[in-house]
C-alpha positions as CSV (number, residue, x, y, z in Angstrom):
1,X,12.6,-19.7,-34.7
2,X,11.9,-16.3,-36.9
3,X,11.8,-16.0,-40.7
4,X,13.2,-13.1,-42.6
5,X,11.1,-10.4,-41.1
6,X,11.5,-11.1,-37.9
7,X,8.9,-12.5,-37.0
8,X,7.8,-15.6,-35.2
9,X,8.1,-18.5,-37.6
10,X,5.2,-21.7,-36.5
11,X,6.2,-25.0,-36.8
12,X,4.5,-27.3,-39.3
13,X,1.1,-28.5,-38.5
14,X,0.3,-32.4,-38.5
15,X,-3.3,-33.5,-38.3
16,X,-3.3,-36.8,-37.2
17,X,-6.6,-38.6,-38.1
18,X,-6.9,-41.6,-35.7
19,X,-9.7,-44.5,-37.0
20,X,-11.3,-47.4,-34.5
21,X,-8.4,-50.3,-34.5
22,X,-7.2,-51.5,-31.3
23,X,-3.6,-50.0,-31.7
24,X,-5.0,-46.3,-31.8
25,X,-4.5,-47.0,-28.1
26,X,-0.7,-46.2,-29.0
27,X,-1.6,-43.4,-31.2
28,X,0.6,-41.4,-28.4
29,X,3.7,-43.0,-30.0
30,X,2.9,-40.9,-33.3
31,X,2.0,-37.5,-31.6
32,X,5.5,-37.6,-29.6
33,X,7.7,-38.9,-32.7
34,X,5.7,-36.1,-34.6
35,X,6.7,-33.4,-31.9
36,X,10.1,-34.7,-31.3
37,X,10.7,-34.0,-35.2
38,X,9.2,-30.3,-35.2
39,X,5.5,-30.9,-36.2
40,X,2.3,-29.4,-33.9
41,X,0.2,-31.8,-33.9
42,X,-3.8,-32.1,-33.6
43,X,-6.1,-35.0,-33.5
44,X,-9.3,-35.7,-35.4
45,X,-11.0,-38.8,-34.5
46,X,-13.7,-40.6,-36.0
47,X,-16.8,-41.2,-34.1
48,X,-15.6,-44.8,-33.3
49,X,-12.4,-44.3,-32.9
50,X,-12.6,-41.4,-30.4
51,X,-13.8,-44.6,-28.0
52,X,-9.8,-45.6,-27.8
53,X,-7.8,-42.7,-26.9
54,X,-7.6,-40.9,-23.4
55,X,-8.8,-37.2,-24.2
56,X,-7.2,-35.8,-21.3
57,X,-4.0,-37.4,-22.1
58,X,-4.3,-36.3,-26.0
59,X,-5.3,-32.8,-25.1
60,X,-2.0,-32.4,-22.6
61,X,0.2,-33.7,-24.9
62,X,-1.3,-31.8,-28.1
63,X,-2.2,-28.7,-26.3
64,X,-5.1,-28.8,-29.0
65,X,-9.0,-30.0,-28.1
66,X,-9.6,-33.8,-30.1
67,X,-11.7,-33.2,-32.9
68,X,-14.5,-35.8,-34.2
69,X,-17.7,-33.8,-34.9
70,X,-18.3,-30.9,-37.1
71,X,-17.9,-27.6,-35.2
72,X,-21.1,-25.6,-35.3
73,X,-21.2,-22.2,-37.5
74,X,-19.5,-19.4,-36.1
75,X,-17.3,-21.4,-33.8
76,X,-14.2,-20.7,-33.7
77,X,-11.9,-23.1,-35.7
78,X,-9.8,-25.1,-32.8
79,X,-7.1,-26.7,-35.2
80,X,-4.9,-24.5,-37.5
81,X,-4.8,-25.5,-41.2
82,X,-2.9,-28.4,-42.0
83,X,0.6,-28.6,-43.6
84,X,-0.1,-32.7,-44.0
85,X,-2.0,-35.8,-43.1
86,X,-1.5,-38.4,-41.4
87,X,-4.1,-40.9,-41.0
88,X,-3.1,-43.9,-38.4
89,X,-4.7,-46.0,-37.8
90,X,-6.5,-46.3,-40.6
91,X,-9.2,-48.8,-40.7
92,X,-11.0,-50.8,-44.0
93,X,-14.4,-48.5,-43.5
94,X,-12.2,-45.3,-43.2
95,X,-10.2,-46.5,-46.3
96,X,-13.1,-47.0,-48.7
97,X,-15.4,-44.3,-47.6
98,X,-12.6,-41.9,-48.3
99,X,-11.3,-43.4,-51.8
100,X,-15.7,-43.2,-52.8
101,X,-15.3,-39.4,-51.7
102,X,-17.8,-40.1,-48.8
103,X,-18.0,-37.3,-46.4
104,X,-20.4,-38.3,-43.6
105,X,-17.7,-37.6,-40.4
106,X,-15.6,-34.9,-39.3
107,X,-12.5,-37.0,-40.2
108,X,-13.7,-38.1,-43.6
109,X,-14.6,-34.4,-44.9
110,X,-10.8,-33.3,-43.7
111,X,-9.8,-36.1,-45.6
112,X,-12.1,-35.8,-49.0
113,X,-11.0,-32.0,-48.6
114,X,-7.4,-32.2,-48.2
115,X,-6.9,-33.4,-51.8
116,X,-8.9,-30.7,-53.2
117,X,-6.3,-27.9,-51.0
118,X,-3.1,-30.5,-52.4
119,X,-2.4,-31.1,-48.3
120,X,0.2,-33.9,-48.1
121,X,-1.4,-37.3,-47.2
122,X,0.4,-40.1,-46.1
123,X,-2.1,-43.3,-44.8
124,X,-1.3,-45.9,-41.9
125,X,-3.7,-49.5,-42.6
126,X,-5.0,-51.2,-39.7
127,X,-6.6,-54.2,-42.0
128,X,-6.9,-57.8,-41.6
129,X,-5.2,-60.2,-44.2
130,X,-9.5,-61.0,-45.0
131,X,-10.1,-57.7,-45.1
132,X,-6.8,-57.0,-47.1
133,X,-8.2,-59.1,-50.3
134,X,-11.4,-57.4,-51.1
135,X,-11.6,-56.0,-54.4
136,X,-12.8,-53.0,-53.0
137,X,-10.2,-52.3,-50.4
138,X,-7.8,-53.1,-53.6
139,X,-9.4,-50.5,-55.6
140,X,-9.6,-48.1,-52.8
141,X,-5.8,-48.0,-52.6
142,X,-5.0,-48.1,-55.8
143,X,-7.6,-44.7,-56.1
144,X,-5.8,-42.9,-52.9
145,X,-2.4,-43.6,-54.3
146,X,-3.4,-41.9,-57.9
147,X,-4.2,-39.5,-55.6
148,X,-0.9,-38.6,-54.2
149,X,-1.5,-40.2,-50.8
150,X,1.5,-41.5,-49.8
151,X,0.1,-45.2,-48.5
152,X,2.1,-47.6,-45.7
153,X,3.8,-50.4,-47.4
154,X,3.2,-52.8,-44.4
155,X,1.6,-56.4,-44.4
156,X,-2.0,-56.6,-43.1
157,X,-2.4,-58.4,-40.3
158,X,-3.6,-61.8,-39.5
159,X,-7.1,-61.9,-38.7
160,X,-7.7,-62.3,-35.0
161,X,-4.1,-61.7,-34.5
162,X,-4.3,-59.0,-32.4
163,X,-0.9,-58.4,-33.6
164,X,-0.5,-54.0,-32.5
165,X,3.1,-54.1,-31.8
166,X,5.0,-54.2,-34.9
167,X,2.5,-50.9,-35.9
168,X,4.7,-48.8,-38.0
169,X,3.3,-45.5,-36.5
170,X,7.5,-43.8,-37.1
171,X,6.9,-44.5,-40.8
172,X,4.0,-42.2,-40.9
173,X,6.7,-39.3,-40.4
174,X,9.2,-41.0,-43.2
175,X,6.1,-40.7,-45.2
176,X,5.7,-37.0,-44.8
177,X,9.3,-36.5,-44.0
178,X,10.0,-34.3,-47.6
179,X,7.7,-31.9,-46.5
180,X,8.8,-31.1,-43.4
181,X,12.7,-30.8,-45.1
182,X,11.1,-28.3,-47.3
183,X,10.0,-26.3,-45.1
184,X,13.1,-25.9,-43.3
């Protein structure tokens, strides 16, 4: 695809910022539906949640290095900037930190820093019913969604459930889907 001047257009660039929840073991679900639809796609992990994918397997698909510490100065940045967010799973620590502005991971700076730079956000929970009811998580929400982050309408889970396979990882892409039609 070339624009205009001829030259080489890039496709749309997804970060996909996967949090410690057992279904970020299908996180490959979301990086294929996100490739199939025209996004690149790299992944930022936080510590924890690094612990659930297969790098290799990530890596192949991506063609991209996983991210989930800082990058030292004068290293080369590995990831392109992003055209939008997508943070799935997204777990109740993840959630909070991010809605108080707290920066202390790789994943939570891109985040805090991507509504500074008006990236387009859309957020994935991985909470527990329990979980689901604390006032902060409430607040948190309510904070990211003043925000402009575009937040999953789905049900927590039952605690204990284990319940990963009704995990809406396609609506992640409805989610962001107006800016990828805008930039086509």
């Amino acid at each position: 695809m070339s624009d205009q001047s001829g030259r080489q257009a890039r496709k749309p660039f997804l970060y996909v910022v996967v949090c410690a929840a057992g279904v970020a073991r299908d996180a490959d679900r979301l990086f294929a539906a996100a490739q199939d639809a025209g996004w690149d796609v790299g992944v930022i992990a936080t510590p924890q949640g690094l612990g659930f994918l297969d790098a290799a397997a990530v890596e192949a698909r991506t063609g991209y290095p996983i991210r989930s510490a800082w990058r030292s100065p004068g290293d080369p940045r590995p990831l392109p900037d992003p055209d939008a967010i997508v943070v799935a799973p997204a777990t109740f620590n993840t959630i909070n930190k991010w809605a108080a502005g707290i920066s202390d991971t790789l994943a939570l700076g891109v985040l805090c820093e991507a509504y500074g730079l008006g990236v387009p956000t859309a957020v994935l929970p991985a909470v527990n019913s329990s979980l689901a009811q604390h006032p902060a998580y409430v607040e948190s929400l309510a904070r990211l969604r003043g925000m402009g982050v575009r937040v999953s309408t789905r049900a927590p889970h039952t605690p204990k459930s284990g319940d990963t396979a009704a995990f809406p990882w396609e609506e992640a892409l409805e989610l962001l889907a107006p800016e990828l039609s805008a930039r086509t």
